[in-house]
LUMLUM-798833 format. One record per residue (C-alpha): residue number from 1; x, y, z. Coordinates in nm, 2 decimals, padded with zeros to 4 digits, always signed. Example, Ala and Ser with C-alpha at 12.3 -4.5 7.8 and 13.67 -1.06 7.14 Angstrom:
1 | +01.23 | -00.45 | +00.78
2 | +01.37 | -00.11 | +00.71
END
This chain:
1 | -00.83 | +03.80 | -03.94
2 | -00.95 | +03.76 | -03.63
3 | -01.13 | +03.48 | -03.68
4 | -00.85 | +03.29 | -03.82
5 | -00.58 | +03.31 | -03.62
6 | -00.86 | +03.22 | -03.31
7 | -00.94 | +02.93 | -03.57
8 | -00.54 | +02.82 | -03.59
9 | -00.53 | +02.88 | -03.20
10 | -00.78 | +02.62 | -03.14
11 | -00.70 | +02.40 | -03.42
12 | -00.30 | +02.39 | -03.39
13 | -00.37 | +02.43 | -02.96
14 | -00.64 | +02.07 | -03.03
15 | -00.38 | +01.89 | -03.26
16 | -00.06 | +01.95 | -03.02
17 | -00.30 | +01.85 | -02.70
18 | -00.38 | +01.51 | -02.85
19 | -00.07 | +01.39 | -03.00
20 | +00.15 | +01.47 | -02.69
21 | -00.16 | +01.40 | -02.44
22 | +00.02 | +01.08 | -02.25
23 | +00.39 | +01.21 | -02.29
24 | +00.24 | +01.58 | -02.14
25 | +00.05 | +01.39 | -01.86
26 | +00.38 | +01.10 | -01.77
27 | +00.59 | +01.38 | -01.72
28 | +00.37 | +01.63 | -01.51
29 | +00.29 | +01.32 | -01.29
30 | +00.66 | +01.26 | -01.24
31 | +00.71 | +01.62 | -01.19
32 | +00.43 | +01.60 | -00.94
33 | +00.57 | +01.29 | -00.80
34 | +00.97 | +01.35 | -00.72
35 | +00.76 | +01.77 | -00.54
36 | +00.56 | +01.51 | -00.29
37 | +00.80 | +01.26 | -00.23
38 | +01.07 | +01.56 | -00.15
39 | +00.81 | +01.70 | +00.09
40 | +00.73 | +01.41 | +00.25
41 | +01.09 | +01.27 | +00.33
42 | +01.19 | +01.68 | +00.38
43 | +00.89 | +01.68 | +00.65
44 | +01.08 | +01.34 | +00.77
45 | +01.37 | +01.46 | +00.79
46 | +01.21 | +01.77 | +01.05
47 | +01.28 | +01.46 | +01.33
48 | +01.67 | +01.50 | +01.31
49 | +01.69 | +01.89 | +01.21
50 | +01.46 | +02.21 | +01.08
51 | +01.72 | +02.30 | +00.85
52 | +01.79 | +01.97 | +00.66
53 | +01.39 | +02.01 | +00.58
54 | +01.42 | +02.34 | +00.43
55 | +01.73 | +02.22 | +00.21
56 | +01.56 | +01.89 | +00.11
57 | +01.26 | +02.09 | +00.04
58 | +01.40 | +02.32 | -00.20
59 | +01.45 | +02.01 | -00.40
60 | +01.09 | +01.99 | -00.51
61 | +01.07 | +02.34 | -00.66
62 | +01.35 | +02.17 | -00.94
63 | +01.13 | +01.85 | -00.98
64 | +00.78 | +02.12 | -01.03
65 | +00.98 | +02.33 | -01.28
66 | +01.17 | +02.11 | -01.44
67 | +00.83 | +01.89 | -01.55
68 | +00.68 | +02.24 | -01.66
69 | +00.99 | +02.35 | -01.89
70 | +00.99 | +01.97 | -02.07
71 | +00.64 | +02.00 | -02.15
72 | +00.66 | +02.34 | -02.30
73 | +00.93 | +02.20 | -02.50
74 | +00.80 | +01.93 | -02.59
75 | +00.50 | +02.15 | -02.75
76 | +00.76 | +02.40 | -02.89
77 | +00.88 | +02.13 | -03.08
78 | +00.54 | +01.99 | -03.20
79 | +00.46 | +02.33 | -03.32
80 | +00.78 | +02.43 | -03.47
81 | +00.85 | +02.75 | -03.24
82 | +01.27 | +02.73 | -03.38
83 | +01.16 | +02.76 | -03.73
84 | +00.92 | +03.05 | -03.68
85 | +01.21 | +03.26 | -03.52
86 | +01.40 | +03.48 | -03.72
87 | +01.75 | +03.33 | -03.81
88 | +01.94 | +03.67 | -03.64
89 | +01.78 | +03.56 | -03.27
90 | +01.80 | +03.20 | -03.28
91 | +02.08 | +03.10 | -03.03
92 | +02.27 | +02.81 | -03.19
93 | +02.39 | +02.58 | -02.89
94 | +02.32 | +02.24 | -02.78
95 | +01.97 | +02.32 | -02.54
96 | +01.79 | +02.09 | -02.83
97 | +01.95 | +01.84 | -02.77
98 | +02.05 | +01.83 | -02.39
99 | +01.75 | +01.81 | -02.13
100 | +02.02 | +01.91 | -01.86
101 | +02.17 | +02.24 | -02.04
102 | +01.77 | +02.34 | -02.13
103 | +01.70 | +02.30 | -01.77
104 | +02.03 | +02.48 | -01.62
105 | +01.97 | +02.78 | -01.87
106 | +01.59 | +02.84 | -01.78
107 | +01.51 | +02.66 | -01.40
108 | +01.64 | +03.00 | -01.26
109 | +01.40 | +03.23 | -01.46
110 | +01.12 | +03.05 | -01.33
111 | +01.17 | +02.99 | -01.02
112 | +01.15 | +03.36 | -01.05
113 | +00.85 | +03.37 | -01.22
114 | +00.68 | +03.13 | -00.94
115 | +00.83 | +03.35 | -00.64
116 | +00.67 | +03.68 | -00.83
117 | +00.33 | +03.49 | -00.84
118 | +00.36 | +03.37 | -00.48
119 | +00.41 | +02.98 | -00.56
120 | +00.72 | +03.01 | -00.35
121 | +00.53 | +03.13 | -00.09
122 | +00.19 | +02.86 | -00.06
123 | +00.44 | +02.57 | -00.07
124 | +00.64 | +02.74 | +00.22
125 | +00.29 | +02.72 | +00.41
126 | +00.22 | +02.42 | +00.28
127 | +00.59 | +02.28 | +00.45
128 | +00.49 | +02.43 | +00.77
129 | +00.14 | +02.24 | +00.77
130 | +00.26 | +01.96 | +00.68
131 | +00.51 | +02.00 | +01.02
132 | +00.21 | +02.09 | +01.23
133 | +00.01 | +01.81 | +01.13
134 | +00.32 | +01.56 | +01.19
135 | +00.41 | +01.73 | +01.51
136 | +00.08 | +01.88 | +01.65
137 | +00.04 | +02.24 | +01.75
138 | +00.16 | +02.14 | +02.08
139 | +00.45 | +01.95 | +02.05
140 | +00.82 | +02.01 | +02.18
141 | +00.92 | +01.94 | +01.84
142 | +01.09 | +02.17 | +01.65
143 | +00.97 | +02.26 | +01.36
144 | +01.13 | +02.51 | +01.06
145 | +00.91 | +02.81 | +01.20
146 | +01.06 | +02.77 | +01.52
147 | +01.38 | +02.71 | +01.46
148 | +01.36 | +03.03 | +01.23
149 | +01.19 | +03.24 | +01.55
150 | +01.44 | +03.14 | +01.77
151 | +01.72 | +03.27 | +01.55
152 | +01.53 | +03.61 | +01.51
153 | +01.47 | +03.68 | +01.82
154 | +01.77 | +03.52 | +02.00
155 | +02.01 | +03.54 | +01.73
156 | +01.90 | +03.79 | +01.45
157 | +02.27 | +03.88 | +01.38
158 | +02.33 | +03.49 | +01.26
159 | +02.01 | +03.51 | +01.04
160 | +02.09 | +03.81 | +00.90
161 | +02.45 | +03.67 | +00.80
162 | +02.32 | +03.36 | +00.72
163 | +02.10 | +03.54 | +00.44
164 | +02.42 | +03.73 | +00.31
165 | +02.59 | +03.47 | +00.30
166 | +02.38 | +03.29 | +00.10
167 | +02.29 | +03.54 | -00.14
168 | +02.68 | +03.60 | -00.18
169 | +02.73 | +03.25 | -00.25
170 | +02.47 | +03.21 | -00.53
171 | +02.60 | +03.51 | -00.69
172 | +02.99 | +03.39 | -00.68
173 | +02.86 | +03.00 | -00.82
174 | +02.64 | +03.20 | -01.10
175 | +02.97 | +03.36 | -01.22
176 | +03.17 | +03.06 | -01.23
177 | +02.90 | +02.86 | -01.43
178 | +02.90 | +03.16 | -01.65
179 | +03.22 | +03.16 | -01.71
180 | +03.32 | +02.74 | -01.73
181 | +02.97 | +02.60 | -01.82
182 | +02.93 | +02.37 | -01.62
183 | +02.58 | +02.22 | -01.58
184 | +02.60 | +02.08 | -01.22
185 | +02.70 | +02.44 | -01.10
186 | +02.42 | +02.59 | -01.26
187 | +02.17 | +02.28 | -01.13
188 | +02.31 | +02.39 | -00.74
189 | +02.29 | +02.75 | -00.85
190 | +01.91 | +02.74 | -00.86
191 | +01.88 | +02.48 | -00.55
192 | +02.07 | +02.76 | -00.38
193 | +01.81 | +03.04 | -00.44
194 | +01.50 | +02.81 | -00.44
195 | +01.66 | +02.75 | -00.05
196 | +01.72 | +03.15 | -00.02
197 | +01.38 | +03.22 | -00.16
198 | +01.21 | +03.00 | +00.12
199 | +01.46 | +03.14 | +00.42
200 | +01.35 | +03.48 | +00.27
201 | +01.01 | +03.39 | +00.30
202 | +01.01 | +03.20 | +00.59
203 | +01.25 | +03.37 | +00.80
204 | +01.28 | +03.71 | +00.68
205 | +00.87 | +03.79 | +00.80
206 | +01.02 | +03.66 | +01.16
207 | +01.29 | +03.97 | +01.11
208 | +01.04 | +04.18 | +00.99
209 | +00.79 | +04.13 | +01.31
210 | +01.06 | +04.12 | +01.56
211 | +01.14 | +04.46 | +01.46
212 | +00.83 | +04.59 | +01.45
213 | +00.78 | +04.47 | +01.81
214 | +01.14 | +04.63 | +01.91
215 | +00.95 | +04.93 | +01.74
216 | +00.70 | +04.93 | +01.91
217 | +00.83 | +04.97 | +02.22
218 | +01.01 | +05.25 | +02.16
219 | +00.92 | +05.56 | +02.31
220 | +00.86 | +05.75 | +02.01
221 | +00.64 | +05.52 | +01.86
222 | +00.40 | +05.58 | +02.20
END
């Protein structure tokens, strides 16, 4: 038994991978193209204001994912995965049919998926490289890491509120696409916590340092 089903894994995993080869490879390569274009106008955009790079830049996390959940689908189809599910569990709505209500109902699972793996987390340092190597390591220019210091150290209180309110607002649009359906809500939905996730990320290891400084210095840490 063995032996066949890692004979039908090959064979079925061969078959799939050279019928859909060029589709599979046109869209990763427009997936991959809409992430670097984003970071390269986001990293632009650092001229006029830190923040409109971080809220540009969660943009590319939706182009990544996006290409990622088409191709899967596109081999779910090839392989038949609806037909193999029991007829109790299949979910009878119109995600077969509509790229944007596929997207809406699974973009937000795995932009999950890619912060638990630390994806988030190597483009966020890939951002802030891209900013020093525009900028230099010694320019006046500020870039999202230093707008994101000089909230947490001169303005914690805002940044703190500013992650609340965020995380409030994500929560109240996930309820009303819940509840109406709406596919553009749940699109922003998911640009909202890709641009939480990289704030988090980003800004929240500034929180984190500044208070173990303010720690620090307190006598009963001496």
């Amino acid at each position: 038994m063995l032996w066949t089903e890692l004979r039908v894994l090959i064979v079925d995993t061969g078959r799939v991978w050279w019928r859909l080869l060029s589709l599979i490879m046109g869209v990763y390569l427009l997936g991959w193209l809409g992430s670097e274009l984003t970071l390269r106008v986001a990293v632009i955009l650092g001229d006029i204001s830190p923040w409109l790079t971080l809220i540009l830049f969660a943009f590319s996390f939706v182009c990544t994912l996006a290409a990622a959940i088409v191709i899967l689908t596109l081999a779910g189809r090839e392989l038949g995965i609806r037909q193999l599910l029991p007829e109790d569990e299949r979910e009878i709505d119109d995600r077969d049919t509509s790229i944007s209500r596929l997207l809406v109902i699974t973009l937000l699972p795995f932009l999950g998926m890619y912060a638990a793996f630390g994806q988030v987390a190597e483009a966020a340092n890939r951002l802030v490289t891209q900013q020093w190597i525009r900028y230099g390591f010694l320019s006046d220019q500020q870039t999202v890491l230093g707008a994101l210091y000089d909230m947490a150290t001169k303005h914690l209180g805002w940044l703190v509120a500013l992650l609340v309110g965020i995380y409030v607002l994500r929560r109240v649009l996930d309820v009303i696409a819940e509840r109406t359906g709406l596919r553009i809500v749940g699109l922003v939905v998911v640009l909202i916590e890709a641009f939480f996730l990289l704030l988090v990320i980003t800004g929240g290891i500034r929180v984190l340092q500044t208070f173990l400084v303010w720690l620090n210095d307190r006598v009963v840490m001496q």
